[in-house]
C-alpha positions as a Markdown table, in Angstrom:
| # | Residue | x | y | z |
|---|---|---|---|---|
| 1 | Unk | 0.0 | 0.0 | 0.0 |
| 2 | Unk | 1.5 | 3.6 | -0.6 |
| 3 | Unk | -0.1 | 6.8 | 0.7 |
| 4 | Unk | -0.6 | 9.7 | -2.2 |
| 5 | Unk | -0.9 | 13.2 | -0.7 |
| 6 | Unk | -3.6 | 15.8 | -2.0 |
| 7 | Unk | -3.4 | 19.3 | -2.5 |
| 8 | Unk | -0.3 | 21.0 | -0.8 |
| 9 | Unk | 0.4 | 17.9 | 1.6 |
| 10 | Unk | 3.5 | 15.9 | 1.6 |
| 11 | Unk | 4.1 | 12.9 | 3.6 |
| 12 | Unk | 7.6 | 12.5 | 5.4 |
| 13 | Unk | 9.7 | 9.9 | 7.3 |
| 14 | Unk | 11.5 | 11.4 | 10.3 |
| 15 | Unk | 15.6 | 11.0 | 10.0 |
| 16 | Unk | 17.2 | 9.0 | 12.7 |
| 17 | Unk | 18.6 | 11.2 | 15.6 |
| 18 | Unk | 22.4 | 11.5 | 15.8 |
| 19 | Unk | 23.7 | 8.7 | 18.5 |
| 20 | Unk | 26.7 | 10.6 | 19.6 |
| 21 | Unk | 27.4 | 14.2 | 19.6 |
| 22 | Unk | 30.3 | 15.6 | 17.0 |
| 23 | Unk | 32.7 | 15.1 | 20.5 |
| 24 | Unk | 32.3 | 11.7 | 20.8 |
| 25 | Unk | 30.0 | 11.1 | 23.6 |
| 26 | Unk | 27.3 | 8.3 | 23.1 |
| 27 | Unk | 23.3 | 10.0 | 23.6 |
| 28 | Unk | 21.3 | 7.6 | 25.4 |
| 29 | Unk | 17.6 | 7.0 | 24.5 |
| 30 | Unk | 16.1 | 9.6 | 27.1 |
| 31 | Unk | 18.9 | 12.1 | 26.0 |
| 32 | Unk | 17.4 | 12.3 | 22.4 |
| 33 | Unk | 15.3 | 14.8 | 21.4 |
| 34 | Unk | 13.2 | 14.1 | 19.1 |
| 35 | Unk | 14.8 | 14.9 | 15.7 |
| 36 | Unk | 13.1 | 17.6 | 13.2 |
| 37 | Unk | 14.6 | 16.5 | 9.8 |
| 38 | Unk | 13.0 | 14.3 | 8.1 |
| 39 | Unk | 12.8 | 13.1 | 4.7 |
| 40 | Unk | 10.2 | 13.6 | 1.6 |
| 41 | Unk | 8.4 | 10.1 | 0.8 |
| 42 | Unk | 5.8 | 11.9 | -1.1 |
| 43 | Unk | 4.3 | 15.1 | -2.3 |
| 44 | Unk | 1.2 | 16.4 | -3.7 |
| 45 | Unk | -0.1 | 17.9 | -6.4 |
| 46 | Unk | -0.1 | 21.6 | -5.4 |
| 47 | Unk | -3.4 | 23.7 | -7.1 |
| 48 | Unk | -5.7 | 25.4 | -5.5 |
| 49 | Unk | -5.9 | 25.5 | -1.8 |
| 50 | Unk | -8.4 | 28.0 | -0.3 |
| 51 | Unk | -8.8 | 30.2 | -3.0 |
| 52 | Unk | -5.4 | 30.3 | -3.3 |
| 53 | Unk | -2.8 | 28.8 | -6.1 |
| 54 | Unk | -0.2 | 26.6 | -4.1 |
| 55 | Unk | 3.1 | 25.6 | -5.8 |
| 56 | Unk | 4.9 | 22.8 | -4.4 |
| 57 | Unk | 8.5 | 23.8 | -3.7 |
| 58 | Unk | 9.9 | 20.7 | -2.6 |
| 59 | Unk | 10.4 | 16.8 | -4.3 |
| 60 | Unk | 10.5 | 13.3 | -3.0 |
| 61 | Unk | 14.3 | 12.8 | -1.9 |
| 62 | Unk | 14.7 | 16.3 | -0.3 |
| 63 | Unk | 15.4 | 16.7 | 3.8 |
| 64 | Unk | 13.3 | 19.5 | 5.4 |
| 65 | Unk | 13.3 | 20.8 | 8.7 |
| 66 | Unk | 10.0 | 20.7 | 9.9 |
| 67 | Unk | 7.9 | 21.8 | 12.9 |
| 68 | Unk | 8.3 | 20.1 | 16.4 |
| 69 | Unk | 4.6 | 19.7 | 16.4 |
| 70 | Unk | 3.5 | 19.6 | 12.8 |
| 71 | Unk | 1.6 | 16.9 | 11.2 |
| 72 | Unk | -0.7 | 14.0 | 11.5 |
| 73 | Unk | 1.7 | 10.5 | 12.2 |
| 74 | Unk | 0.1 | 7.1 | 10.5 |
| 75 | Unk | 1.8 | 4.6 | 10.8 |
| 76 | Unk | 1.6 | 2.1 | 7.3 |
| 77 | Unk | 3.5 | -1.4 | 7.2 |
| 78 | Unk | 5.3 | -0.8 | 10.1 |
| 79 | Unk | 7.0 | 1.9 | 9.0 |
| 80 | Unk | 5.8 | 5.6 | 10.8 |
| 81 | Unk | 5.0 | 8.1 | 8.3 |
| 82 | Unk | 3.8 | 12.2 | 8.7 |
| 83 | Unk | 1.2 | 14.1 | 6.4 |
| 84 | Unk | 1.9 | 17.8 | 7.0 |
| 85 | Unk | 1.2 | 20.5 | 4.8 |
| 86 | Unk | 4.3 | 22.4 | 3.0 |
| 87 | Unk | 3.7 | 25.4 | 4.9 |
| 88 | Unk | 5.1 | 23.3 | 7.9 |
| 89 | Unk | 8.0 | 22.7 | 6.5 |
| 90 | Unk | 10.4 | 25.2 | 7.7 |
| 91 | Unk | 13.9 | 24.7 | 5.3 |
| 92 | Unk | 15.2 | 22.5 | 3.0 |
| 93 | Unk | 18.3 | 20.9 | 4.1 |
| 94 | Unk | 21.1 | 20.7 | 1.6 |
């Protein structure tokens, strides 16, 4: 099964937090915050959202920064997935 976005929604798959810090030290599971890049799976088709003409500025295979809160998580085949809307994306990560 795949999920297919509408309108200006994308669906992401959150990155794997860092499991040491750039010094060395090893990050135990409590330690972790919870990580805010994530990875494009999916996008939608862009058009008209609200009265409004919506261009999608962002692909499948791009990393974002998103919002600590943003989203809707589903989880599908036992992999977690999250639906946001571009404007929750805050930066593409290059």
């Amino acid at each position: 099964m795949t999920i297919k976005p509408l309108a200006d929604r994308v669906v992401i798959k959150m990155v794997e937090a860092e499991e040491t810090t750039k010094s060395g030290i090893i990050l135990t599971a409590s330690a972790k915050e919870k990580p805010s890049v994530a990875e494009i799976v999916a996008v939608g088709p862009g058009g008209l959202v609200d009265g409004k003409e919506v261009k999608m500025n962002v692909k499948v295979g791009d990393r974002v920064l998103i919002s600590k809160y943003a989203g809707t998580e589903v989880k599908l085949d036992d992999i977690e997935y999250t639906i946001l809307k571009q404007s929750d994306i805050l930066a593409i990560v290059e």
